[in-house]
KETOR-645295 format. One record per residue (C-alpha): chain; x, y, z; residue number from 1. Coordinates in Angstrom, 2 decimals. Layout:
N
VEXTI   ch         u         v         w     i
VEXTI    A         X         Y         Z   NUM
...
***
This chain:
409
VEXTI   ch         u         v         w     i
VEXTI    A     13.89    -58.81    151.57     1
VEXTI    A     12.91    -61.98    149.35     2
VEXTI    A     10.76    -63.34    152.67     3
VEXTI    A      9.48    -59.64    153.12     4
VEXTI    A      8.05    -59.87    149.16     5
VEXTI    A      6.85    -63.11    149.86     6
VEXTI    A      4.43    -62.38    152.70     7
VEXTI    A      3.45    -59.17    150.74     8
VEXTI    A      2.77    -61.43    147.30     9
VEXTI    A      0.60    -63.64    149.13    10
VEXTI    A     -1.80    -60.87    150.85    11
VEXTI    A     -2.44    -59.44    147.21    12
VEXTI    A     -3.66    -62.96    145.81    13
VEXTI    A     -7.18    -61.74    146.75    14
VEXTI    A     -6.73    -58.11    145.02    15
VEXTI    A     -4.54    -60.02    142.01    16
VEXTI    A     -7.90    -62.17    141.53    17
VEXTI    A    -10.56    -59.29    141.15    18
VEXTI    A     -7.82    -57.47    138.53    19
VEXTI    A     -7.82    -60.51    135.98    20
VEXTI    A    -11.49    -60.54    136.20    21
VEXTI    A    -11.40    -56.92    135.13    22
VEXTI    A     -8.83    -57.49    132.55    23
VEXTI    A    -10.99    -60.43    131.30    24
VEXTI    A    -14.10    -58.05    131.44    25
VEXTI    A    -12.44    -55.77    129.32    26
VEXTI    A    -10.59    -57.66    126.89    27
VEXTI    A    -13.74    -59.36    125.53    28
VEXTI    A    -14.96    -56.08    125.39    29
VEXTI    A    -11.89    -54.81    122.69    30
VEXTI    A    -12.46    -57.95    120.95    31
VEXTI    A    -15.67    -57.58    120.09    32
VEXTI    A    -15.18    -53.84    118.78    33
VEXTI    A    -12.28    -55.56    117.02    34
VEXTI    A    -14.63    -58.18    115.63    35
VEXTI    A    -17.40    -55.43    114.91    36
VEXTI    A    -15.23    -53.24    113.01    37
VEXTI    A    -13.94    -55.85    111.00    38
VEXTI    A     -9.83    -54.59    111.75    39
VEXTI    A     -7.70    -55.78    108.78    40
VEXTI    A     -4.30    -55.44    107.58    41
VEXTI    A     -5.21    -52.19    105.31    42
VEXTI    A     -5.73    -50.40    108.31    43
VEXTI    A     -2.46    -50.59    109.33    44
VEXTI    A     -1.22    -48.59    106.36    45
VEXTI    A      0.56    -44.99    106.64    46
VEXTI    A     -0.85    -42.33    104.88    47
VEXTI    A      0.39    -39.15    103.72    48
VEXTI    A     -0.67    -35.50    102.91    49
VEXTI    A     -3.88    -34.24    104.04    50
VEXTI    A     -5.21    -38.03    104.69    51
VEXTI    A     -8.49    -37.52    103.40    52
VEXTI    A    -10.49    -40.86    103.67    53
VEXTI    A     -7.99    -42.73    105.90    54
VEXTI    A     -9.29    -45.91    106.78    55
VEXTI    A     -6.88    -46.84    109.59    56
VEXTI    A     -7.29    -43.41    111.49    57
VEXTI    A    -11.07    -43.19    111.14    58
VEXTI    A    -11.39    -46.42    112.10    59
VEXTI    A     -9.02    -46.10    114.92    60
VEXTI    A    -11.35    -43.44    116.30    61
VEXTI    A    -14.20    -45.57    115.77    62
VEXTI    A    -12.92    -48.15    118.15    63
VEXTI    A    -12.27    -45.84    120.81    64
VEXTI    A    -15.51    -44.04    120.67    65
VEXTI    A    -17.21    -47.74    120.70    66
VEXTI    A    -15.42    -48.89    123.58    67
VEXTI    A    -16.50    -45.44    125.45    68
VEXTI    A    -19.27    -45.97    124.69    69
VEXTI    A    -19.25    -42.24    122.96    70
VEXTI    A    -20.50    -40.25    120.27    71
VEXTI    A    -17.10    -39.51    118.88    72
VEXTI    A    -13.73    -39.48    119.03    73
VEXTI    A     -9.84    -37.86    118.64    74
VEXTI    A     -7.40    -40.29    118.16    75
VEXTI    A     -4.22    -38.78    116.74    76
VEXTI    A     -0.17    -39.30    117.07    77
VEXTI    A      0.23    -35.77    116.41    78
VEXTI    A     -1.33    -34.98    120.22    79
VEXTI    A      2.09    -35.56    121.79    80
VEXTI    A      1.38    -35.58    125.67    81
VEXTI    A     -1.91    -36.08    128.08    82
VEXTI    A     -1.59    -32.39    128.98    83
VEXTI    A     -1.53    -31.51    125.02    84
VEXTI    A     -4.62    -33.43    124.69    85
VEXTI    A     -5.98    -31.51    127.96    86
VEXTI    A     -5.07    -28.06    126.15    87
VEXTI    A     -6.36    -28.92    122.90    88
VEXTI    A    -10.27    -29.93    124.77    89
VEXTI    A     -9.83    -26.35    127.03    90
VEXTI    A     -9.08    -23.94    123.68    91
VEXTI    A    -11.42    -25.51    121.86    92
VEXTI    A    -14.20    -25.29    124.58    93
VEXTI    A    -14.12    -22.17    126.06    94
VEXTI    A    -13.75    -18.67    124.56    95
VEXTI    A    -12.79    -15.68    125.73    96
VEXTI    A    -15.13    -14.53    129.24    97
VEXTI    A    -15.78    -17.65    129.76    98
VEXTI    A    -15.09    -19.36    132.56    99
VEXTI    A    -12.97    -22.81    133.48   100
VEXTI    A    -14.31    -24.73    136.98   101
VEXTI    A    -12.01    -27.79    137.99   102
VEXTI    A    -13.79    -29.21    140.71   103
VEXTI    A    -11.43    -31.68    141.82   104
VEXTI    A     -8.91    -28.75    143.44   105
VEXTI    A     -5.94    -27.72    141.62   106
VEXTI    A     -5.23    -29.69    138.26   107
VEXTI    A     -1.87    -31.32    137.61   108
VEXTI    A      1.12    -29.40    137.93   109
VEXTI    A      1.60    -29.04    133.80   110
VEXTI    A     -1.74    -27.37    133.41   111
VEXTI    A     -1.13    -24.41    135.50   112
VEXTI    A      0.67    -22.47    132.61   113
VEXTI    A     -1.80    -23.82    129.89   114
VEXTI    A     -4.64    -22.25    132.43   115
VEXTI    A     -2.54    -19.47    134.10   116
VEXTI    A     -2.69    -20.12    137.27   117
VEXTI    A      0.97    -19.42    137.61   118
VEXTI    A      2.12    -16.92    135.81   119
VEXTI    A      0.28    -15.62    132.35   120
VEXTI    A      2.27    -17.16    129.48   121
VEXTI    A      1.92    -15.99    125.88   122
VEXTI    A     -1.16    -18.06    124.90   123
VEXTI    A     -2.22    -19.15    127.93   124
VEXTI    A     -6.21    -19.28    128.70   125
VEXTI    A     -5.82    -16.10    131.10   126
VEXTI    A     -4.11    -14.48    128.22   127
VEXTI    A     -6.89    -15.05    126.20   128
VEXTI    A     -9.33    -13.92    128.75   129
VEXTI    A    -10.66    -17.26    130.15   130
VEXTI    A    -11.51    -17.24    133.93   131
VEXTI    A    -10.31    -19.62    136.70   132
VEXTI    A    -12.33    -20.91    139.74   133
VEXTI    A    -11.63    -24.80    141.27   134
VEXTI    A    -13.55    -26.14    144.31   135
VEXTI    A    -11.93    -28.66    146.55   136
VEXTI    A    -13.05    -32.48    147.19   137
VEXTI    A    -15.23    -33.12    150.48   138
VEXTI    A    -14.12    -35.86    151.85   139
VEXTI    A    -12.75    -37.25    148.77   140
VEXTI    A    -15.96    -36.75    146.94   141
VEXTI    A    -17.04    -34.42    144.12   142
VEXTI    A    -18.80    -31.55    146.38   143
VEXTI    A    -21.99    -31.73    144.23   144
VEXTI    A    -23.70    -29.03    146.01   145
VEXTI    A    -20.72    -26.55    146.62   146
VEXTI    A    -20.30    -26.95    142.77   147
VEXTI    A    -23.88    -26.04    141.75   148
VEXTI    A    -23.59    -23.13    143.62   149
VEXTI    A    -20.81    -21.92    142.17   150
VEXTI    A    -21.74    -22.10    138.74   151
VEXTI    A    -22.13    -18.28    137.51   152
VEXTI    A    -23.80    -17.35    134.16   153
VEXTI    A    -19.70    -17.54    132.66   154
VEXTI    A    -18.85    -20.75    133.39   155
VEXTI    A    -18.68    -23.15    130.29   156
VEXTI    A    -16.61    -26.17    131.35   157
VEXTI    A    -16.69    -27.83    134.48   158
VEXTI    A    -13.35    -29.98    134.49   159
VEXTI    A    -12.32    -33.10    136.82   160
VEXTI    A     -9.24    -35.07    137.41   161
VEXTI    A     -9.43    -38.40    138.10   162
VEXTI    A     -5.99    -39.09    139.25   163
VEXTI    A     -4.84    -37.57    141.90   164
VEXTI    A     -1.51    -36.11    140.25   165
VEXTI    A      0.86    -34.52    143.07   166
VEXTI    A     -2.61    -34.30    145.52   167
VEXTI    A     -2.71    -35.62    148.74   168
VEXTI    A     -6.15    -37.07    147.95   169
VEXTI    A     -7.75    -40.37    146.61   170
VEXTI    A     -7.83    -40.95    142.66   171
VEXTI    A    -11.76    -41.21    141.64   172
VEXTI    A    -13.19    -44.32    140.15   173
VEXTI    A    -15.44    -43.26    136.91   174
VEXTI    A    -18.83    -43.84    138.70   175
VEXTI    A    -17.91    -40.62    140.87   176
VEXTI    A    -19.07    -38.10    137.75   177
VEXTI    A    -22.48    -39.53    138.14   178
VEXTI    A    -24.05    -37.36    140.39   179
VEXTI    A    -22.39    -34.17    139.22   180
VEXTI    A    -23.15    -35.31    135.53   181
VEXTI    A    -26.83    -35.38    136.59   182
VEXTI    A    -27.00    -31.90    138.26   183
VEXTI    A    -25.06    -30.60    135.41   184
VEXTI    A    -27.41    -31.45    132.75   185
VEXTI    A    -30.39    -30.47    134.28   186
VEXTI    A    -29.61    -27.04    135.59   187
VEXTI    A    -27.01    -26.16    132.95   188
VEXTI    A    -26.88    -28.13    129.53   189
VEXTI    A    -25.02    -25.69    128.04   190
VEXTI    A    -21.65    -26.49    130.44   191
VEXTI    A    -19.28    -29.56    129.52   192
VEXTI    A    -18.00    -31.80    131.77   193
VEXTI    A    -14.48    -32.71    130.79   194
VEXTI    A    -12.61    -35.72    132.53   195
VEXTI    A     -8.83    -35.61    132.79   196
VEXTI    A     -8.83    -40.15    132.60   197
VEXTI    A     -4.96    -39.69    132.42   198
VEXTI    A     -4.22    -43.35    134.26   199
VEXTI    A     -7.42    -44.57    134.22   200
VEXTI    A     -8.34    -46.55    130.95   201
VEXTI    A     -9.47    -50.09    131.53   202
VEXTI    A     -8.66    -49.81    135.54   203
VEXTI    A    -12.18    -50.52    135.77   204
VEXTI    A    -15.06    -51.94    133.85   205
VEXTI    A    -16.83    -48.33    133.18   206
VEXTI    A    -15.77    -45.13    132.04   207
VEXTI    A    -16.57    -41.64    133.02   208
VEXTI    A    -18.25    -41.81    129.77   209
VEXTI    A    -20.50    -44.41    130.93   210
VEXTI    A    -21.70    -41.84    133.82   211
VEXTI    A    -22.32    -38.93    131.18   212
VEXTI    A    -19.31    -37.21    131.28   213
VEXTI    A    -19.30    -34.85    128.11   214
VEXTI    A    -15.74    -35.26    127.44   215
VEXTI    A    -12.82    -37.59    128.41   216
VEXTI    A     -9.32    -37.21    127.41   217
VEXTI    A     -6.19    -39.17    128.00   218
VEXTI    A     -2.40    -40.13    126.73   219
VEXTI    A     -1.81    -43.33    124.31   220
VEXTI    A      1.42    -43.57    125.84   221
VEXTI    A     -0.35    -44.24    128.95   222
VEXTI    A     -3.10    -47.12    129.73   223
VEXTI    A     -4.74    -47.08    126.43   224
VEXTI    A     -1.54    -47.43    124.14   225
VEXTI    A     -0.62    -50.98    125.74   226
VEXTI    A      2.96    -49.99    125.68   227
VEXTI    A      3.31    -50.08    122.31   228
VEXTI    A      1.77    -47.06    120.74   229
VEXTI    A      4.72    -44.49    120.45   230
VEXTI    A      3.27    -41.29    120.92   231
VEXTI    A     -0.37    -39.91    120.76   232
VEXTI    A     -3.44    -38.61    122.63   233
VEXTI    A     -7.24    -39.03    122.24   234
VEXTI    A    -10.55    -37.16    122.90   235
VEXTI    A    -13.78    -39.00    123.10   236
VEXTI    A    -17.37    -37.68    124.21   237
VEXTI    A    -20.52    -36.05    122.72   238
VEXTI    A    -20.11    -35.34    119.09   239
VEXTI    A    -20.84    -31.75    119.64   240
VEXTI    A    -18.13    -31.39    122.10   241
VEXTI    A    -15.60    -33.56    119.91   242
VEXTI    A    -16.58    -31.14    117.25   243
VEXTI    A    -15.52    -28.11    118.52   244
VEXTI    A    -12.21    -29.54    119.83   245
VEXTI    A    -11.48    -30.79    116.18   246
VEXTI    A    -11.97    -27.70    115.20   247
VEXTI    A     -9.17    -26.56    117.40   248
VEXTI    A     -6.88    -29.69    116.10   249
VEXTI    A     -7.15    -28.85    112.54   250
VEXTI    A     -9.13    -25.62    111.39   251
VEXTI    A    -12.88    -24.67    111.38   252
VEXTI    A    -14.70    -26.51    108.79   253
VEXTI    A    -12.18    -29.10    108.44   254
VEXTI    A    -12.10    -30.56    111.64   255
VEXTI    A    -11.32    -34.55    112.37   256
VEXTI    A    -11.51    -34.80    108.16   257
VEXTI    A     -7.79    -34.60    107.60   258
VEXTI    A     -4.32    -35.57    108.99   259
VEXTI    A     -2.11    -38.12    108.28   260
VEXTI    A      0.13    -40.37    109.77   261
VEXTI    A      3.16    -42.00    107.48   262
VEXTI    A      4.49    -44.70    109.79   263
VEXTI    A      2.00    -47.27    110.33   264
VEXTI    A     -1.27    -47.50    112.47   265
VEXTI    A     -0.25    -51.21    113.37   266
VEXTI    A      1.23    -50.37    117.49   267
VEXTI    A     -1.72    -47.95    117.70   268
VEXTI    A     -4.37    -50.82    117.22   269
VEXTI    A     -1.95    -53.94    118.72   270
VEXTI    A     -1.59    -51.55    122.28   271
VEXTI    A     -4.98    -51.03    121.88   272
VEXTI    A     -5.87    -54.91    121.71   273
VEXTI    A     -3.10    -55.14    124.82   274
VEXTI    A     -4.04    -52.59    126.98   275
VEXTI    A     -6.58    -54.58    129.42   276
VEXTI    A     -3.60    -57.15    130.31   277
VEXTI    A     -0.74    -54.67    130.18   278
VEXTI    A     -3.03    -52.31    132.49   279
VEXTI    A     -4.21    -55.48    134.33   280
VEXTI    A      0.04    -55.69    135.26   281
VEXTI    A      0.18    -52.43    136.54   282
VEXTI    A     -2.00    -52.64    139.17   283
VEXTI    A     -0.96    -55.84    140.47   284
VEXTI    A      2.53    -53.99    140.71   285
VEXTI    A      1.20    -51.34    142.24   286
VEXTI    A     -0.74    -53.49    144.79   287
VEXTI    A      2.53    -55.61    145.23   288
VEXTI    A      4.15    -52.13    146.35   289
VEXTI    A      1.62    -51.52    148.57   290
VEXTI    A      1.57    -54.35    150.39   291
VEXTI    A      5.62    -54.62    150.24   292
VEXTI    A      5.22    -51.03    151.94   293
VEXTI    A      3.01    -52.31    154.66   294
VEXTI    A      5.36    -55.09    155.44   295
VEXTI    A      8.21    -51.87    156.07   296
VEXTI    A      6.04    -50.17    158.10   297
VEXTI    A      5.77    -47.44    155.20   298
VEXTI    A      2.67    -45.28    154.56   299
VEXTI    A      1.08    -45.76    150.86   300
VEXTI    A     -2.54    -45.40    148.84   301
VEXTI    A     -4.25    -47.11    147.78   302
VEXTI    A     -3.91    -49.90    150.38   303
VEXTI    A     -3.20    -53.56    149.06   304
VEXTI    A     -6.94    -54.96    148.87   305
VEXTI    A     -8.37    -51.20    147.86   306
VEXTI    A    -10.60    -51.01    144.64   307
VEXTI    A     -7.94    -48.88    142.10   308
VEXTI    A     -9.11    -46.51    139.76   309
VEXTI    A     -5.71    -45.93    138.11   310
VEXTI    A     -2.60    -47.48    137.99   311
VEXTI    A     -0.72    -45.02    140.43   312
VEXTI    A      0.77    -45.81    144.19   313
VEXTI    A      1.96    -43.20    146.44   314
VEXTI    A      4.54    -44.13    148.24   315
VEXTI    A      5.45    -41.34    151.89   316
VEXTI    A      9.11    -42.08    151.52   317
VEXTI    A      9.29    -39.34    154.44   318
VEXTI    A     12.85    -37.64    153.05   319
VEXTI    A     14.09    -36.60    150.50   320
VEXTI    A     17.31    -39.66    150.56   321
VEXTI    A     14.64    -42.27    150.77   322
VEXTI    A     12.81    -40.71    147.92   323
VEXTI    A     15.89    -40.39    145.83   324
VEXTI    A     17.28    -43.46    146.46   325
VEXTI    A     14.18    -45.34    145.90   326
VEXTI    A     13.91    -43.70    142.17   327
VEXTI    A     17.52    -44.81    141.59   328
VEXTI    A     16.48    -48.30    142.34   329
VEXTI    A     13.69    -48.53    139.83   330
VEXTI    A     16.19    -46.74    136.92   331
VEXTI    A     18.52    -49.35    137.96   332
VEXTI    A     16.13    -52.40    137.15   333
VEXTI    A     15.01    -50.56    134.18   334
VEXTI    A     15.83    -52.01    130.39   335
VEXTI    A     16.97    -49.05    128.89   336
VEXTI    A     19.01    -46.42    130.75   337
VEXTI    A     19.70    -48.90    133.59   338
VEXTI    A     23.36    -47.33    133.68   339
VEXTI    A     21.60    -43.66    134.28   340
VEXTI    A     21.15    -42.28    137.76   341
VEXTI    A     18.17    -40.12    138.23   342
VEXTI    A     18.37    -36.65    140.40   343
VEXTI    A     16.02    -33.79    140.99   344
VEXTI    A     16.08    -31.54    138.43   345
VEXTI    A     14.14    -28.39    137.11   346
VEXTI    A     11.78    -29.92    134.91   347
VEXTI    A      9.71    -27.87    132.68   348
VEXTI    A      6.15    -27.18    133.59   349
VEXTI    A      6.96    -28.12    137.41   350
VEXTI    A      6.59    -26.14    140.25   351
VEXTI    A      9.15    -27.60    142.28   352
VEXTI    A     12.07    -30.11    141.18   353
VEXTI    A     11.29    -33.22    140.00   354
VEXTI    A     12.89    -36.70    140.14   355
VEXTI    A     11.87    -39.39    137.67   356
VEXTI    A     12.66    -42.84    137.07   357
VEXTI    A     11.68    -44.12    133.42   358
VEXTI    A     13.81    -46.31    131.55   359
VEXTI    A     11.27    -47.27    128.80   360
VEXTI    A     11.49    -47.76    125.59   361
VEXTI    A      9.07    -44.91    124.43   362
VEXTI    A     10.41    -42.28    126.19   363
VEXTI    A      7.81    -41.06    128.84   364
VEXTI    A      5.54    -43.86    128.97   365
VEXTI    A      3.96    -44.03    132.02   366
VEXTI    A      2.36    -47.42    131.49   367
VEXTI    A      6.03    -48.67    131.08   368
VEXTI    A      7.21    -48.79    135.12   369
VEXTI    A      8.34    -45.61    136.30   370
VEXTI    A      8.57    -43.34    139.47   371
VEXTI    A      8.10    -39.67    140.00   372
VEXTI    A      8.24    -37.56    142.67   373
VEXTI    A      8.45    -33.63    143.39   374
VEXTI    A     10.84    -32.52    145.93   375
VEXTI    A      8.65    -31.35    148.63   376
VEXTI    A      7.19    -33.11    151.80   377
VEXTI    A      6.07    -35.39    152.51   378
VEXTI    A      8.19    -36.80    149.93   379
VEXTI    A      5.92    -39.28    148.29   380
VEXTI    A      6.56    -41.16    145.33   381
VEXTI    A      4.35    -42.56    142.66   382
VEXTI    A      5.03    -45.39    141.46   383
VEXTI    A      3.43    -46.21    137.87   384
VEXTI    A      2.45    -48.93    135.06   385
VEXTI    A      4.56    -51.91    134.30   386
VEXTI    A      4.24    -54.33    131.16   387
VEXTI    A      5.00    -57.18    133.27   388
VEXTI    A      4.16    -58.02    136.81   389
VEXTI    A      7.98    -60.01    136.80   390
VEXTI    A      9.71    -56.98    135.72   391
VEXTI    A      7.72    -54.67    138.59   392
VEXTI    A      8.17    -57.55    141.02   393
VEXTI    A     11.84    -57.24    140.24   394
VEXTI    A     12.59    -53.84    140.30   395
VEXTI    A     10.58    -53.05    143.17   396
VEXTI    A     13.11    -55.77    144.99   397
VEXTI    A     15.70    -53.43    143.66   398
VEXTI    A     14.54    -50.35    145.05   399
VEXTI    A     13.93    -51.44    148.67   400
VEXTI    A     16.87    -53.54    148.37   401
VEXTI    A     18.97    -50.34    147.47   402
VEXTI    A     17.12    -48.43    150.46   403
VEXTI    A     18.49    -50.84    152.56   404
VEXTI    A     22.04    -51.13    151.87   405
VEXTI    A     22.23    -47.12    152.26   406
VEXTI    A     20.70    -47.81    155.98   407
VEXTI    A     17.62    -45.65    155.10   408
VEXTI    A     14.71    -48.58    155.72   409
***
């Protein structure tokens, strides 16, 4: 196996090149907004009650709406998952007979309750009398045209998701709003474009905000947290958009103006700083896995030298002992819960069982390494984040090494 990773480590040096020049790209750009904003010591400094002029939160949202290049921005602790930020951008967008468009197909598994797409939960947008519609990818593309014509008089977000969650379907670099952002504006300004960036952050140089995407929401314990923030979600877009979804945070009228935080703000603006080089490992251990896959003869996306617009490999594992054992692998090179061994379970929010890998030391992170899958064919896995390359290098060994010994590669 250690000749196997060899050949594989030395095809990526091409694809391991173009990623530190991104990382590079981007980490002069968070300096500079560092520099800008003149970031101190006082705004690292909890706060408490309603948290009415807090420096280190405003300014916190500053930074991110500067380096999206946005009007505004959410950036709270109290948002405690991607799909809570998600929820909190839908309810405080749309209203009751209006009408929801994702136009990437179905979203993520964990939205389909929060939309009601399955099943009509007490809260739920179909509760509440929002509509549903989604039109597939052509070819991998945003179908600009189909979407246009689908529009009706309701609709009042159109919604995209960059990665390609459970899909069997590309992930979409942040350039791919463009055109859609374009027709949007012109025929309907009164529609938002919301972008699920969940993986994305500081993959590439732009943003979907840089292509005039309304709205773009993500998870700080993903790519923009560096692996240090402990919890958290943020919002950025247009300021009338951000508005609204304040609104829905807090309480009309008081919007983005309060909350507090009593721990300090300190891992929030360090993973902040770090998350162009802890990203920047991520993909090199996902493009390490691909390659190591191509060397076994095993089916994954992106492909090795492929541009990446998140930090996410699929792996077609092929059954579900492969799949299984591969997860217990990665738990097993893991540096907390290494003793654990993962199996399919009903998770909540999940159509079908899950199996997850994550021994990390904020529980969930996906920009710590960690491996999902749902128990269904073609029984891929995706394989995410990773602070270091070394410790993805390593536990990726582990894995394949494990599928070995139990005969199944």
């Amino acid at each position: 196996m250690k000749a196997i990773f060899e050949r594989a480590q030395a095809r990526c040096q091409e694809a391991f090149a173009r990623i530190e020049d991104i990382e590079t790209y981007n980490t002069s750009r968070v300096l500079e907004a560092y520099s800008n904003h003149q970031v101190g010591q006082r705004h690292f400094a909890p706060s408490t009650g309603y948290g009415y002029d807090d420096v280190g939160r405003d300014t916190l949202e500053s930074l991110f709406a500067d380096l999206f290049h946005a009007q505004a921005a959410i950036v709270r602790p109290h948002i405690a998952s991607g799909t809570h930020a998600l929820a909190l951008c839908l309810f405080g967008l749309l209203r009751p007979g209006d009408e929801l468009l994702y136009v990437t197909g179905a979203p993520y598994d964990t939205l389909e309750e929060v939309i009601g797409i399955r099943g009509c939960p007490p809260g739920s947008l179909r509760e509440m009398g929002v509509r549903y519609g989604e039109v597939a990818l052509k070819e991998g593309k945003i179908d600009v045209e189909s979407v246009m014509e689908r529009l009706t008089p309701q609709t009042r977000v159109v919604a995209v998701q960059r990665s390609r969650g459970y899909a069997q379907r590309p992930s979409l670099m942040p350039g791919a709003v463009h055109a859609l952002a374009q027709a949007l504006h012109a025929a309907r300004p009164d529609v938002f474009l919301m972008v699920d960036n969940c993986y994305g952050e500081f993959v590439c140089q732009d943003e979907p905000t840089d292509w005039g995407a309304d709205v773009c929401v993500g998870s700080l314990i993903k790519n923009p947290g560096g692996g240090l923030a402990p919890t958290g979600g943020y919002v950025v877009g247009r300021a009338e958009a951000v508005e609204r979804i304040a609104y829905r945070l807090t309480a009309p009228g008081i919007g983005r103006e309060v909350g507090s935080y009593a721990a300090s703000y300190q891992p929030f603006y360090q993973g902040l700083f770090l998350a162009p080089h802890t990203v920047a490992q991520a993909v090199k251990t996902a493009t390490l896995a691909a390659a190591v896959c191509q060397e076994l003869g095993l089916s994954s996306t992106p492909a090795p030298r492929e541009e990446r617009s998140d930090i996410i490999e699929a792996l077609q594992l092929g059954t579900p002992q492969r799949l299984v054992c591969f997860c217990q692998g990665i738990q097993s090179a893991s540096p907390v819960d290494s003793m654990a061994l993962p199996e399919p379970w009903d998770m909540p929010g999940y159509q079908h069982q899950v199996i997850m890998a994550a021994g990390t030391f904020v529980s969930g992170a996906s920009i710590e390494l960690s491996a999902d899958a749902p128990m269904r064919p073609p029984y891929e896995v995706y394989l995410q984040g990773g602070l270091s390359y070394a410790h993805g290098k390593l536990a990726l060994m582990r894995a394949f090494d494990r599928m070995r010994e139990h005969g199944l590669i």
